[in-house]
Every structure is written in C-alpha cells, then in structure tokens.
C-alpha positions in Angstrom: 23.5 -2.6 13.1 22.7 -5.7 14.6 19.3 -6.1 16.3 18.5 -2.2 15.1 15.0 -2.3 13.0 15.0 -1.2 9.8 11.5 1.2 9.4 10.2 1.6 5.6 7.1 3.2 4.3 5.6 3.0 0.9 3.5 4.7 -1.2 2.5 3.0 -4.1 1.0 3.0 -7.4 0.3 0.9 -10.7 4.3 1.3 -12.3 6.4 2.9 -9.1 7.2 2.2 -5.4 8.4 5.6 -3.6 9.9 4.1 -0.4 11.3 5.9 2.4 13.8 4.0 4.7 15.0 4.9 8.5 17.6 2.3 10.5 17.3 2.5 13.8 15.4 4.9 16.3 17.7 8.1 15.6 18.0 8.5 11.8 15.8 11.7 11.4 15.8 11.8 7.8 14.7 9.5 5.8 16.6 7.8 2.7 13.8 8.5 -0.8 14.1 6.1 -3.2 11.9 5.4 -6.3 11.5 1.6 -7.1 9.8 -0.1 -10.4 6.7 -1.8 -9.4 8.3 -5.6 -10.8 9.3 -8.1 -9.1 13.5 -8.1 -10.4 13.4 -4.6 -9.1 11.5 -5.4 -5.6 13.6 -8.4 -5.0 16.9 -6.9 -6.2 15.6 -4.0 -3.7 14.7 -6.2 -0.8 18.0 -8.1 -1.2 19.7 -4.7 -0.8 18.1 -3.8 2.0 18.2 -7.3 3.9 22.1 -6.8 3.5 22.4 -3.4 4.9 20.1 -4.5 8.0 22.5 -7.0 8.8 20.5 -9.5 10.5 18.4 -6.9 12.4 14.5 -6.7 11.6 12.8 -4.8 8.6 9.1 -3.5 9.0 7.7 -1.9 6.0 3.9 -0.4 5.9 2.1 0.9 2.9 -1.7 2.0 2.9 -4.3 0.1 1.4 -5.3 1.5 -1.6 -5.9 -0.1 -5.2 -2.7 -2.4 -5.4 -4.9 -4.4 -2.7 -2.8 -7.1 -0.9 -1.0 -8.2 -3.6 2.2 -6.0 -2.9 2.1 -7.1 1.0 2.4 -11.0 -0.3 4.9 -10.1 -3.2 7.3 -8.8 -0.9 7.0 -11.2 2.0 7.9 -13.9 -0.3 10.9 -12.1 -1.5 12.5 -12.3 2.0 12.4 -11.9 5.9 10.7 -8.7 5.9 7.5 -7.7 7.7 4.8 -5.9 5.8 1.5 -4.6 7.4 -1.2 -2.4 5.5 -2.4 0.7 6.9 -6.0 1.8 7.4 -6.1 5.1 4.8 -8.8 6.5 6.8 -6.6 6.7 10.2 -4.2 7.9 9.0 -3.8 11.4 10.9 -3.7 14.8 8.5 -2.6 17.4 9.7 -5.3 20.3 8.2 -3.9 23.0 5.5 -1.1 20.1 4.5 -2.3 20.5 0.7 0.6 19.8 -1.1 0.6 15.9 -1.6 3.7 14.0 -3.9 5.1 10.2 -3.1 7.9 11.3 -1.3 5.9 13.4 1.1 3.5 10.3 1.8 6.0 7.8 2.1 8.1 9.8 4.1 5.2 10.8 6.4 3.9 7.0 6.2 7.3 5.9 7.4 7.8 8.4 11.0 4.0 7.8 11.8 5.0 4.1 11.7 8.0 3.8 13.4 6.4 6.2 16.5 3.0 3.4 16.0 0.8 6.1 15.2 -0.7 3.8 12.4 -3.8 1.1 12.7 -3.1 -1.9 10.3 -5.8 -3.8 9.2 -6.9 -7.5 8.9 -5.4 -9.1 5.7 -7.9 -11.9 4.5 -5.9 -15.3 2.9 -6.1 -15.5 -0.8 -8.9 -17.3 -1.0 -10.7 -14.7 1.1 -9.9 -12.2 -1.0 -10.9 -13.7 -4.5 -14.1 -14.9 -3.0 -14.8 -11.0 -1.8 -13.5 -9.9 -5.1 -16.2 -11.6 -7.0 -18.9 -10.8 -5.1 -18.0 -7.3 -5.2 -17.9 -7.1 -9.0 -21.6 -9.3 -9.0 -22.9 -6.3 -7.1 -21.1 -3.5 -9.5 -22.3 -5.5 -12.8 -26.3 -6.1 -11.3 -26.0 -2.0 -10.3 -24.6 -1.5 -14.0 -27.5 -3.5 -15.5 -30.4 -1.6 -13.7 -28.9 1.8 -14.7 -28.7 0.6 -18.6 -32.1 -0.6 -18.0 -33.1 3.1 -17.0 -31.1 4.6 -19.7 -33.2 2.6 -22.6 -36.8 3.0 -20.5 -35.9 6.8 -20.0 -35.0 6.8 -24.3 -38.2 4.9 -25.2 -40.3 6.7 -23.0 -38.8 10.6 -24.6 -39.3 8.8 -28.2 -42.8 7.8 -27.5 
C-alpha cells in the first residue's frame, strides 16, 4: 500500500473515539471501530494504523466540537499522521437524515473528507487558545454576576 492515503474520520466525545478508516481511493466501506478516549489506547491505535499504511500518508478529520483542539495535538504527537478540524456548521446535511449515532457521523465525516467536501478551520497555537479560553470564561462569569444580581433585586423588590 505504499504511497496509498489512509482517510479516517472521527467523531468524538468525553470517554470514546468512533473512527471510521478507508485505504486508498476505492475502499467503499469503511472499517468502524470504537476507541477509549486515553492516550495508551490512541497511541496503541495510531501505532496500528501507521503499520498497516506502510509508509503511505494518514489524514484524519474530526469536527470541532467540545473536545476543542486538544485531540488534534494529542494525536499529532503520537505519530506522522495529519489531523485537521472541520467546521460543524459546513458540514453538508442532507434534510430528513434524522437518525444520528457515532458510526453514522464518523463514517459520513470520513467519505465527505476523502472527496474534500469538508472546510477545516484555523487552529490557534496553545497559547492562543488559553488566552481565548480565559477571556471567554471572564465574559460567561461577568454575564453570570449581572443575572444573580437581578435574581436578588427581582426577590427584594417581591418582598418589599
């Protein structure tokens, strides 16, 4: 399988991975697997999978969501694998498609990226990310703090 790229979407959440995996341009099926969300799992997986590419490239996409940027890094530094994280919003839906589990997504996350039908977005460094991280939660706690304000002037002002 020598220069054949090695296509793999994720769908993620807080304790699992659901990754779908296609070699090459022609696999039309997808190989499902569920993976712990730990990092003796991920690199025992990525090991696996470097070894069955066999020198040829491995892409993997997930779509941003509350795991943040955190899983893109993990698994970059675990070997020579290329991670990119999807815009959620551009992702195309086909309408009436209800029925929603992590092997659909992944699987449908993993043919719309290998045809390119996916936008990735900009990844800020770490540093980035902290800094808007803060600010972010400064903003949530002040909102929080004006709405307990109300609470007790809207209770003092029914009590007299």
């Amino acid at each position: 399988m020598g220069n054949c790229i090695t296509w793999v979407g994720i769908d993620d959440d807080k304790l699992n991975l659901t990754v779908a995996v296609l070699r090459g341009s022609r696999q039309k099926d997808p190989d499902i697997r569920k993976v712990p969300n730990e990092d003796r799992a991920l690199q025992r997986w990525v090991r696996r999978l470097t070894r069955e590419a066999a020198g040829g490239e491995i892409r993997m996409c997930y779509e941003a969501g509350p795991n943040g940027f955190s899983l893109m890094r993990r698994l970059e530094s675990m070997g020579p694998v290329a991670v990119e994280v999807m815009a959620p919003s551009l992702t195309p839906r086909r309408s009436g498609a209800r029925v929603k589990t992590d092997a659909i997504d992944a699987k449908k996350l993993v043919h719309l990226y290998r045809s390119d039908e996916l936008r990735a977005i900009a990844v800020p460094d770490e540093e980035s990310e902290s800094s808007r991280d803060l600010v972010r939660m400064q903003h949530r706690l002040s909102e929080e703090q004006t709405r307990k304000r109300h609470h007790i002037l809207k209770f003092l002002v029914r009590r007299g």
